[in-house]
Structures are given as C-alpha cells and as structure tokens.
C-alpha positions as CSV (number, residue, x, y, z in Angstrom):
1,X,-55.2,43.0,0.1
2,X,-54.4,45.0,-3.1
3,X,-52.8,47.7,-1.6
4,X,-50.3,45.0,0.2
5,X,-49.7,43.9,-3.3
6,X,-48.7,47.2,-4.6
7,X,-47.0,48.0,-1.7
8,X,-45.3,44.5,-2.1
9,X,-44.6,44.9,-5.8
10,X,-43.1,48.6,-5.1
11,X,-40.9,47.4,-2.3
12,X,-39.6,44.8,-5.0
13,X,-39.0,47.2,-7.9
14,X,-37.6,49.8,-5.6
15,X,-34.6,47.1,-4.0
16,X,-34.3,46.0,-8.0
17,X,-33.3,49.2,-8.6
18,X,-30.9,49.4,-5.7
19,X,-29.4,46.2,-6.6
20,X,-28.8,47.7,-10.3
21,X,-27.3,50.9,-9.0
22,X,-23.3,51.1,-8.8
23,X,-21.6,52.0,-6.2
24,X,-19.6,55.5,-6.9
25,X,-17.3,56.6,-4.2
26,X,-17.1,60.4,-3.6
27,X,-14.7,62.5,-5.1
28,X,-12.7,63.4,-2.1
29,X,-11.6,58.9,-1.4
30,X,-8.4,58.2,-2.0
31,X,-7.5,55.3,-3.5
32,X,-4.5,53.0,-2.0
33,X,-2.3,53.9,-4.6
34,X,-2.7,57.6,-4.3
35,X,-2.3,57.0,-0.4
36,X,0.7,54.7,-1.4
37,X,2.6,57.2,-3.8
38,X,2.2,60.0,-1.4
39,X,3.9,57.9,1.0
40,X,6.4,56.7,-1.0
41,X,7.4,60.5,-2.6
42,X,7.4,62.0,1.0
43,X,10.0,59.5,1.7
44,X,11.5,59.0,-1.4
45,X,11.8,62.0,-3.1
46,X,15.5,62.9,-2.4
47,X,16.0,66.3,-4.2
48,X,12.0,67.3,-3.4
49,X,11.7,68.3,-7.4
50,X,8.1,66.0,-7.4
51,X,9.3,63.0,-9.4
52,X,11.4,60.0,-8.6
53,X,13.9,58.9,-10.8
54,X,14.8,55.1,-11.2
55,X,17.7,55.6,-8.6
56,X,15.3,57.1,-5.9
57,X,12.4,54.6,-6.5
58,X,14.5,52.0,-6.4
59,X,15.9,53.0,-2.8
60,X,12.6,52.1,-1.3
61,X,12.4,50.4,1.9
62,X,11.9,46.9,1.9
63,X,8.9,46.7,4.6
64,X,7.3,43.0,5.7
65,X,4.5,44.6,3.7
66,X,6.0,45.1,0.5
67,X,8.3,41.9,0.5
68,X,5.3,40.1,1.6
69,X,3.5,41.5,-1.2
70,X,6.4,40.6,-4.3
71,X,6.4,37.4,-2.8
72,X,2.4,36.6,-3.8
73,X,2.9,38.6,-6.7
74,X,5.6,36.2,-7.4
75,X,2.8,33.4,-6.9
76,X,0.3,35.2,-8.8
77,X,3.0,35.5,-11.9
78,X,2.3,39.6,-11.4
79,X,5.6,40.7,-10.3
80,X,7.8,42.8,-12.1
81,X,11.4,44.2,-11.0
82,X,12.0,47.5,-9.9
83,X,13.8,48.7,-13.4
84,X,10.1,47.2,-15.4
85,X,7.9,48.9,-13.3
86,X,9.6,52.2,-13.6
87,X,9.5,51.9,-17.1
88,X,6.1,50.7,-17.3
89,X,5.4,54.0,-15.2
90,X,7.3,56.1,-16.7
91,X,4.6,57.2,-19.8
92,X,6.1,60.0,-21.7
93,X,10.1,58.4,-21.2
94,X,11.7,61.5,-19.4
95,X,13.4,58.9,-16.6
96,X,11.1,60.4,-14.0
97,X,7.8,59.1,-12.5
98,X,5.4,61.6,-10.8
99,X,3.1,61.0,-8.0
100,X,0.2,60.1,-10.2
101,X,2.2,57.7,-12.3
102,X,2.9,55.9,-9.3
103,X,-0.7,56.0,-7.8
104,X,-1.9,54.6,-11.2
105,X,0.4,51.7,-11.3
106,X,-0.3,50.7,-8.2
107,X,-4.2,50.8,-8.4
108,X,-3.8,49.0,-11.9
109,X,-1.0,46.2,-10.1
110,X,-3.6,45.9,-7.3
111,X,-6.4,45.3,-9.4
112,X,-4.7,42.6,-11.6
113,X,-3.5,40.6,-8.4
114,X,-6.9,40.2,-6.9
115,X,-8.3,38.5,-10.1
C-alpha cells in the first residue's frame, strides 16, 4: 500500500510539473507571418532588391482571405489602412519594409486580433 502511495504521489508531482512546463516550439517553425511575408515578397517584390516599398505593398492581391480578414479586423476595431501599416512597419523610416518587418507585423496583428 505504501509504495502505491509513492508511486501515486510521484505520478502526481511528475504531471504538475508537465502542467507547469511551457511549451517552446523548435527553432526551425515558422511562424504565419514569416510564412506570410515570404509569400507576399516572392510576389510582391517588383525590382527583387529585398524590401517592398509602400507602392509595391500596396499592390497586393486582394484574396477572399485577406478581405475576409480586414473585414473582422474591421469588427475587432484592429484594422489599419495599407499607408498605417507600412509606416507602423517601417522601423528605421527609409520607405522600405523588409521581410522581417513584415513577418513581425503580422505575428504582432495576429496576436492582438485573437484577444
């Protein structure tokens, strides 16, 4: 009966300790904005120089997916225009927005929709 106990009370401490631990994904998961922005530049990226300017990133493709998307963003009160999310991208103020830049945005716009 006392080693069921201690086995019992291990069992319990061990899942406790499961419970606490965080989940880390591996180093080599994308996130959906770096999948995103990759997408985006391969299409987007007129010259090929790496960075999109407001004129390119505004040329996107209006999919079902993205219009469905500004539309609850709209509900959500998250949406911005085209010309304030370039600029809310566009960190050091050259007019251009790398690959990064994007994939950050779009983790951080993600992230502050779902809540």
């Amino acid at each position: 009966m006392l080693k069921f106990l201690v086995a019992v009370l291990s069992l319990g401490m061990l899942l406790s300790a499961v419970a606490e631990a965080k989940y880390k994904a591996p180093a080599d998961v994308k996130s959906r904005g770096t999948k995103v922005s990759a997408y985006m530049f391969q299409n987007q990226d007129a010259d090929g120089d790496g960075k999109l300017t407001l004129e390119e990133f505004k040329n996107q493709r209006m999919t079902k997916d993205v219009e469905q998307r500004n539309r609850y963003l709209r509900k959500k009160g998250a949406y911005r225009t085209p010309e304030e999310q370039f600029k809310a991208m566009d960190a050091d103020d050259d007019g251009k927005i790398t690959q990064e830049d994007l994939a950050k945005f779009l983790d951080a716009q993600r992230a502050a929709a779902e809540k």
